[in-house]
N, C-alpha and C positions, 0 to 999 in steps of 0.2 A: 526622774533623772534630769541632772541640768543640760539644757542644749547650751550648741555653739555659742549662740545670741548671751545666752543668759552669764555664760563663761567668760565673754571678752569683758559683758557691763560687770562681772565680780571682780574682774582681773583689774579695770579704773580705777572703781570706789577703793581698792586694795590700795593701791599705785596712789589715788590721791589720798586718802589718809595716812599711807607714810612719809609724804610730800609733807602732809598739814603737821604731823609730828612731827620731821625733823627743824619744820621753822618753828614752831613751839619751843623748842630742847633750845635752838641755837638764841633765841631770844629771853630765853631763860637763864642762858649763861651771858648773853649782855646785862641782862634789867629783870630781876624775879620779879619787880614790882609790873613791871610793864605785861612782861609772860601771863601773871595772876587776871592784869584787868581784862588782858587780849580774850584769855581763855574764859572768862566769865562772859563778857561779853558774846564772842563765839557762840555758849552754850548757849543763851538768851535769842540772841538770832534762828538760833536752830528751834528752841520753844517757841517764837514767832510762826515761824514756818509751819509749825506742827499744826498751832492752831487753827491758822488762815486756811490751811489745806483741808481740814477736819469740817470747819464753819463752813465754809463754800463748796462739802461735796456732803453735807449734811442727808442731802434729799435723794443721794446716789449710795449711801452707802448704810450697813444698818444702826440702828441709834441705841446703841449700846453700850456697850463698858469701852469700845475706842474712843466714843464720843466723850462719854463721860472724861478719861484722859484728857481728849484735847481741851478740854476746857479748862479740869485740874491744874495742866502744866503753865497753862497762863499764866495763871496766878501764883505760882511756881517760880515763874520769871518773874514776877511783879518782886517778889523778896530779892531773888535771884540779882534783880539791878539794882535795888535799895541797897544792898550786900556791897556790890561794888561801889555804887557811889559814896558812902558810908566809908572806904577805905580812905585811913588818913594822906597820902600821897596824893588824891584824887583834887583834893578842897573843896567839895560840890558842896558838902554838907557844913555849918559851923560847928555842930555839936560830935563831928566821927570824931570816932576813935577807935582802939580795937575791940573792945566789947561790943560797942552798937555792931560795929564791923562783922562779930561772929554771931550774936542774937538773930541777926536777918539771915544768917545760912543755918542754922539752925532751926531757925524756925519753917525756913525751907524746907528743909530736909525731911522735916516732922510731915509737912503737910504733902513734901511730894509722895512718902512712905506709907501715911495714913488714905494717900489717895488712892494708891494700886491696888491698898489691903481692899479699900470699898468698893472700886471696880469689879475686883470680885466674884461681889454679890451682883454686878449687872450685866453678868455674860446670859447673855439671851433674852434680856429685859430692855424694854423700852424706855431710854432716860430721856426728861422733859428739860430740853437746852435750857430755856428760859431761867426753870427753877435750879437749875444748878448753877447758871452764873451768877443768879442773887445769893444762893446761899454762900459760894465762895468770894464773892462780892462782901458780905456781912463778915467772915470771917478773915478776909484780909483786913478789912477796917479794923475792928477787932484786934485782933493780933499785934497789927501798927499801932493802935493808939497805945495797948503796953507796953510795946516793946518804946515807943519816944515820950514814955508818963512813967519810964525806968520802973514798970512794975514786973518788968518778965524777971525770970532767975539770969543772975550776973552769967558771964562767958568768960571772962577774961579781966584777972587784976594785974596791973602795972606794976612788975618786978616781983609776982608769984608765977603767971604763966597763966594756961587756961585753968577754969576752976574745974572739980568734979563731976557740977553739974552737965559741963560742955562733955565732958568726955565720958559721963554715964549716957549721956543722948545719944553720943553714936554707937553706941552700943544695943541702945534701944533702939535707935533704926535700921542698924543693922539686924535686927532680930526681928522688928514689923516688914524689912524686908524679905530676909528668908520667909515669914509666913506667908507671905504675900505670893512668894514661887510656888510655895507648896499649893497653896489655894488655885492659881490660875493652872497649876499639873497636875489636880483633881479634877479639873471640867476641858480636862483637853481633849477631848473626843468635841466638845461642842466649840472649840475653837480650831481656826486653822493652821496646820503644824509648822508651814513659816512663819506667822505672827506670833504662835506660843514661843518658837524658837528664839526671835527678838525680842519678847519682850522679858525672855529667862536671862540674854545675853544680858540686857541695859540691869537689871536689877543687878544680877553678878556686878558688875561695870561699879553700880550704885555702892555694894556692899564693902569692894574693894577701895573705893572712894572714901570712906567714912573708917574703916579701918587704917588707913594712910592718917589720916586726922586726926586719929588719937595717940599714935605713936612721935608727932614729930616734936621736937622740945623749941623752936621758934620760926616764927614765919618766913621765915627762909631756909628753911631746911629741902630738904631732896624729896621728904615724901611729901612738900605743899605741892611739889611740880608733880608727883606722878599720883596724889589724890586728883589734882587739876584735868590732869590727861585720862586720867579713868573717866571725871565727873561727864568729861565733855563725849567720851567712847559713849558712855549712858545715856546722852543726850542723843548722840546720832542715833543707836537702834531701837532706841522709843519712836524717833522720827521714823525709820524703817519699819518699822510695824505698823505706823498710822499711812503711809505712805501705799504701804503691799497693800493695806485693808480697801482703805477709800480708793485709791486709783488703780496699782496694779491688778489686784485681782479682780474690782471689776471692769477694766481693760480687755484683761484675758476672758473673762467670761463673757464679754461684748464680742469679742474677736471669735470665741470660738462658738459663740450661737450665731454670729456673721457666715462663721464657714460650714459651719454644721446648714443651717439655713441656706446657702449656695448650692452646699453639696446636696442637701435633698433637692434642691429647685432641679441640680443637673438630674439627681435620677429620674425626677418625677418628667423632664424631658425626655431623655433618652428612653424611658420609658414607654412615651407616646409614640402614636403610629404615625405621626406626624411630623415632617421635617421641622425645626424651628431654627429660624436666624435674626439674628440682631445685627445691624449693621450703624452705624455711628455717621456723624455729619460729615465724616471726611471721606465716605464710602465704604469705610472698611469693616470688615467682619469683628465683631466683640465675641460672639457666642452660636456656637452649633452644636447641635445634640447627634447623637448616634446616628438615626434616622439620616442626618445631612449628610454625615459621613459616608453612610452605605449608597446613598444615592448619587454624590458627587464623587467618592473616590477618594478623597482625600480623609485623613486622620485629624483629628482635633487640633494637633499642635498646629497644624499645615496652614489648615483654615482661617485661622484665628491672623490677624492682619491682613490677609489677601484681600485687593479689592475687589466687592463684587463684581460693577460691570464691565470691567476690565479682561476676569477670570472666567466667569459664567453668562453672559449675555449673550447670545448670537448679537453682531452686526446690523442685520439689519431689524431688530426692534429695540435696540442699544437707546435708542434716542427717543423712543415712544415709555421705556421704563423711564428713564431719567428724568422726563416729565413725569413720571406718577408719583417716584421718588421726591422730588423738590416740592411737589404740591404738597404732599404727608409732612414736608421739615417745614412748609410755609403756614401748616394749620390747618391744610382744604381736608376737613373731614368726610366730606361728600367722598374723597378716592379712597375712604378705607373701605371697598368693599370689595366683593371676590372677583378676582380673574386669573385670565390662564395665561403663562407664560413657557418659552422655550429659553430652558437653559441646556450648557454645554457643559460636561463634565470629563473629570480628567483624561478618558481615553476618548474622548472627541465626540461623543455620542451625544445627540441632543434627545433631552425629552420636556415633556410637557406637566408642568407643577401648575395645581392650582392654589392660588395663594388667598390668606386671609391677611391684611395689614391692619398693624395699628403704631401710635408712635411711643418712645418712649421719654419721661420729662423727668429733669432735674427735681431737685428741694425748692426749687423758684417757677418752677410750672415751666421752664425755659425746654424745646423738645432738643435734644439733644440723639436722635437716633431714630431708628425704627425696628421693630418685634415684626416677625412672619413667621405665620405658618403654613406649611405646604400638603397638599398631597400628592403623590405622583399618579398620573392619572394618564399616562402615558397608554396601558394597555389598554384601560379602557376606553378610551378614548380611540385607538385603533378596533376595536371590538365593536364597539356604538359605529365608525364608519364601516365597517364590513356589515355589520346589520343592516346597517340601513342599504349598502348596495344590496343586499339580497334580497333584504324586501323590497326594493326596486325593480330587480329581477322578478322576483314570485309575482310582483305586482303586473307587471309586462308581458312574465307567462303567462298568468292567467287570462288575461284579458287576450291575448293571443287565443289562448285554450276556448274561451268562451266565443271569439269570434268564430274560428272555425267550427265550435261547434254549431252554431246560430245557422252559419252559410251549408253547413252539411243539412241538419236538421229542414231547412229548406228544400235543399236540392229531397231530401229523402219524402220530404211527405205530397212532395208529387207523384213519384211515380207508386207510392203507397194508398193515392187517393184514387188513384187508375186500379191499384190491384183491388182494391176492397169496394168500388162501384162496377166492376164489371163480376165481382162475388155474386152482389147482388143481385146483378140482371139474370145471373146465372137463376138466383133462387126462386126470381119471380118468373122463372120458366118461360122468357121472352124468344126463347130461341128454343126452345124443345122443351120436351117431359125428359128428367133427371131421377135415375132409381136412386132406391133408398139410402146407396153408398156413395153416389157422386151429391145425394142434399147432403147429407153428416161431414164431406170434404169438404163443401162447399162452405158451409156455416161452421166450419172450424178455421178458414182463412181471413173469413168476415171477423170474426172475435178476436183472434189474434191479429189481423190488422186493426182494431179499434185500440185494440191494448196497447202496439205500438206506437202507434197515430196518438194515442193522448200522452206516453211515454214523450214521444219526439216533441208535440205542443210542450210539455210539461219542460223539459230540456231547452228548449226553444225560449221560453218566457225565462227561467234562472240563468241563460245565457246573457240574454238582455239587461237583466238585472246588472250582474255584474262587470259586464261590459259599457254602465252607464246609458245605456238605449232604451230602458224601458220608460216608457210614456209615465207621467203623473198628473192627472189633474184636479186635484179636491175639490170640492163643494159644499157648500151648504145642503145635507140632507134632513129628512125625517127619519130617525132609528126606530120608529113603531113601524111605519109603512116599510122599510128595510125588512125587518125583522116579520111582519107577517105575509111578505113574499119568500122570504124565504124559508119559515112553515110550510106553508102552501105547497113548496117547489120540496118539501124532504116526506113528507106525510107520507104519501103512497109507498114510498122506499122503507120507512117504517111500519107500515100497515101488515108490509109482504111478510117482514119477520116476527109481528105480532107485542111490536116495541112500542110502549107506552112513550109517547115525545109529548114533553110539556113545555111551553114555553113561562115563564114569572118575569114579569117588567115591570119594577118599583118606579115608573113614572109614567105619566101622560101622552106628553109627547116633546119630546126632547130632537134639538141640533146637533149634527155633530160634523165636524168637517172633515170631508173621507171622501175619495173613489168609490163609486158607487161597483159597480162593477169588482173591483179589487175587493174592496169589503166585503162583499156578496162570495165571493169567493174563500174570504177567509173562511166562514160560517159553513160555506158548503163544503169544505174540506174536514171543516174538523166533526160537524153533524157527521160525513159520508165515515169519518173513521169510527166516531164511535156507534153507531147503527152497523157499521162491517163486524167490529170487534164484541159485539155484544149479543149475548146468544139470545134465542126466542123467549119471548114472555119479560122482555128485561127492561129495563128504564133508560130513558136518553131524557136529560135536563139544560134548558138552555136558561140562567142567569143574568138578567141586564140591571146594574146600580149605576146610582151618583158615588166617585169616588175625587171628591176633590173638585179640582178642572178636566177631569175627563171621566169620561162613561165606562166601567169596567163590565165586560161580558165574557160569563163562565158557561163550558158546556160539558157536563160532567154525565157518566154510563155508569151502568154494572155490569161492562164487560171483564177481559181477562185480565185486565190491568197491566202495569210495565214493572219488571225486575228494577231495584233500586240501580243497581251499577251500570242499568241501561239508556236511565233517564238523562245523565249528562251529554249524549251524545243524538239525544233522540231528533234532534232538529238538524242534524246534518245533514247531506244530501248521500242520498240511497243506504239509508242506516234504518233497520227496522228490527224491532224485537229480535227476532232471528230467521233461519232461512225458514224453518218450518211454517215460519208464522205466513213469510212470504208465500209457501206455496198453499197452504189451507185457505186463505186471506185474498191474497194476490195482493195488488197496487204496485208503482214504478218504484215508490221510495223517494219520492220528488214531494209528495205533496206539503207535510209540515215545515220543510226546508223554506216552500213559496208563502206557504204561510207566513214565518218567522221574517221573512224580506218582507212583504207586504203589511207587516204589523209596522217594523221596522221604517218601513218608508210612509207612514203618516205619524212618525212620532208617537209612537207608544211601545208598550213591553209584553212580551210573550212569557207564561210558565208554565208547569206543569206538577199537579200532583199525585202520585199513582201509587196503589199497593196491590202485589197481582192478588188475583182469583174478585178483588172487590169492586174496580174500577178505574177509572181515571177521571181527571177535571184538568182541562184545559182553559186556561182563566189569559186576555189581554185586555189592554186599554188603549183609546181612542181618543185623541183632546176634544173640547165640545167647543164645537160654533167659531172657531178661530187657526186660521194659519198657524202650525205648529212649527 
């Protein structure tokens, strides 16, 4: 369907070619002679055109049977002006006359006729420019030299009229023209249906031309004028064919992968989760995608010319973008990198876009703009600061929580260390003989006060911890002399349950920088678990290697082992197997907690591997011989 556009450019070329007709007609009733050169000439102009536009859009358009054409019709025109200059009125020539005068359209005719018939054959085929302007080069030579060596067949005798041979010719071009339609409305699927169109119109145009010419009885008859006006109609929509091929359609086909091309760029925008704008040297918006829309408020249409910091800045960082902006138009690529900004959008509400910049440049590398992309990062951003006050808070609490327990646990194992030594005195019978019911009271306040009293120690010391008070001081130790004090100190605890304890230490005597004390304690906590948790006759293994830069020591049972789903939790504080465990077992539920800190605070790592009914292994490391 033709548009608007295409309706008003039909309605001109309409408009001036019946302008170009009626000065034709009226100069033809001045001067036939003058009308015949105008319009030869004319039509030679238009052959010009044809080919100049053909040749110079050779490598834009495909090289085929138009090309071929353009190149045909040159040569076309080359007789085409011989024709006219050759006309006796002219004087150009000495030897015109009217024969020479119809030999050269004639033979025109011949070659523009035999030329469309060949064309033809090169719809979809690759013609080689070169070799076809030498051939039609050879054959205009040719042609010319018989036609001025008077060897062509006569045209026209002085006071017979034209001979038979002129007016069987156009017969016969008229008839290599009609085959010529037929041929190009057999491969019109492979051509395009406005170029088939013009180029069926120009051969009609041709046909009609050549039939005019055999009908008229002297050169000034009515049908020279309206062969003349057909030849020249024929000349125009060959040129419209060459015209649509080479430029207009691929114009249109430029234009429309331009907009096809655009319009995927917009969806492939609006698509993203990401605001995108473009903004130009003079501040103003060129381009926003959906995302900008939803976030600022505004619709595409709206956006598009508003200047940014005019519309969107807050006031007061107005002046800190504008510097970031001008650096990006001056080159400073160093500011294309991410930052946060507060923009104000249409109902007034500011939020916070973090942006990515980069610029955007001409066909001359000239920057002419800048590309951004955003994300709105507003709630997150409000989310990240309420986190972090809470953990400010949590952090405050606790530290709260930990002092008061620190200063409780204090105040508590005094007068706990008054109940569980006057237990005693009680036991050693310092003050009387005690029956059998007031020893069992007695030695049941002693045991649960010890239980407490290492409870509250135990409490006391992860208070400290976390309240940042607990003392650190590392050293230079020996981990053999370590390690067989603390044999020494777990043996008899193993002896009572009949527990096989071995110690293996794949080296001599090795450094390692640790709290003596602290360390000592790690080992006694995790030996005491697994010697508690391991039934009689059972194995306890203590593990020391080289791993790297630090010393790695495993201490692995065959006791009860820990449930899988229990292991992630197993180092918290007062978290154990389960209650049963607690009450068969005992313990506060503190101790692998102080562990896990105390590995923790000489720079190494705690874990654990357990499968129940087979055992567990508790495996850390220790850096060697150096501040960690």
């Amino acid at each position: 369907m033709i548009n608007l556009k295409e309706k008003k450019a039909l309605l001109f070329e309409s408009l001036a070619l019946f302008f170009i007709f009626l000065i034709f007609y009226e100069i033809s009733l001045y001067d036939l002679r003058l009308f015949h050169s105008l319009a030869d000439l004319f039509g030679i102009l238009i052959i010009l055109c044809l080919f100049t536009i053909v040749w110079n859009s050779h490598d834009r358009i495909e090289r085929s049977y138009l090309f071929f054409l353009g190149i045909a019709y040159v040569f076309v025109g080359v007789f085409d002006l011989l024709h006219l200059i050759s006309y006796e009125g002219m004087n150009l020539l000495p030897e015109a006359n009217t024969n020479l005068f119809l030999q050269f359209w004639i033979n025109a005719r011949y070659l523009e006729s035999f030329s469309l018939l060949t064309a033809t054959f090169f719809v979809s085929k690759f013609v080689h420019g070169k070799r076809t302007v030498i051939a039609y080069l050879l054959l205009t030579i040719f042609f010319a030299y018989l036609i001025f060596s008077s060897n062509f067949p006569i045209c026209y005798v002085e006071g017979a009229g034209v001979t038979d041979y002129k007016i069987y010719s156009e017969h016969i071009i008229s008839i290599i023209f009609l085959l010529s339609i037929f041929m190009f409305y057999k491969k019109r699927e492979l051509i395009n249906s406005r170029i088939l169109n013009y180029l069926i119109v120009s051969i009609i145009f041709s046909i009609l031309a050549e039939l005019s010419f055999t009908i008229y009885a002297d050169l000034s008859g009515s049908q020279i004028f309206t062969g003349h006006v057909l030849k020249v109609g024929a000349f125009y929509f060959m040129y419209k064919a060459i015209v649509v091929s080479s430029i207009q359609i691929p114009q249109e086909a430029l234009f429309n992968n331009l907009k096809r091309s655009k319009e995927q760029a917009q969806n492939y925008l609006n698509i993203a989760g990401s605001m995108f704008i473009a903004i130009d040297e003079t501040r103003r918006i060129t381009l926003a995608n959906k995302k900008a829309e939803e976030v600022l408020g505004y619709s595409q249409d709206e956006l598009i010319g508003l200047n940014w910091f005019d519309n969107f800045i807050p006031e007061r960082t107005k002046s800190d973008i504008l510097r970031i902006f001008n650096e990006l138009m001056d080159g400073n690529t160093e500011t294309n990198r991410t930052i946060e900004t507060s923009i104000v959008t249409k109902e007034g509400e500011e939020r916070t876009i973090r942006w990515q910049n980069s610029v955007l440049k001409d066909q001359n590398g000239k920057i002419i703009g800048t590309l951004s992309s955003g994300e709105d990062v507003t709630i997150q951003n409000k989310a990240r600061n309420m986190l972090i006050a809470s953990k400010l808070e949590a952090e405050a609490a606790n530290r709260t929580k930990s002092e008061f327990l620190a200063n409780m646990s204090h105040e508590l194992r005094t007068p706990l260390n008054s109940i569980i030594g006057f237990s005693e005195v009680l036991l050693m019978k310092k003050t009387g003989e005690l029956n059998e019911k007031q020893t069992h009271y007695a030695n049941n306040v002693v045991k649960s006060g010890k239980h407490l009293l290492e409870l509250i120690n135990d409490v006391l010391d992860l208070s400290k911890i976390e309240a940042g008070k607990m003392s650190f001081e590392p050293e230079n130790i020996s981990l053999p002399e370590v390690l067989d004090e603390v044999q020494l100190l777990m043996t008899p605890l193993a002896y009572k349950k009949s527990i096989h304890l071995r110690f293996s230490i794949e080296f001599i005597d090795i450094r390692i920088f640790a709290e003596k004390i602290k360390f000592k304690g790690i080992l006694y906590n995790l030996l005491s678990n697994a010697i508690k948790f391991t039934p009689e006759n059972g194995r306890v293994c203590v593990n020391a290697k080289i791993a790297e830069d630090k010393v790695q020591i495993s201490v692995s049972d065959t006791g009860i082992g820990i449930p899988e789903e229990k292991l992630r939790y197993i180092f918290e504080p007062f978290r154990q197997v389960d209650s049963s465990t607690s009450r068969q077992y005992g313990g506060t539920g503190l101790g692998l907690t102080l562990v896990k800190k105390y590995v923790e605070m000489h720079g190494g790592d705690i874990w654990v591997e357990s499968k129940c009914g087979e055992g567990s292994t508790f495996s850390f490391t220790i850096p060697l011989n150096e501040n960690p």
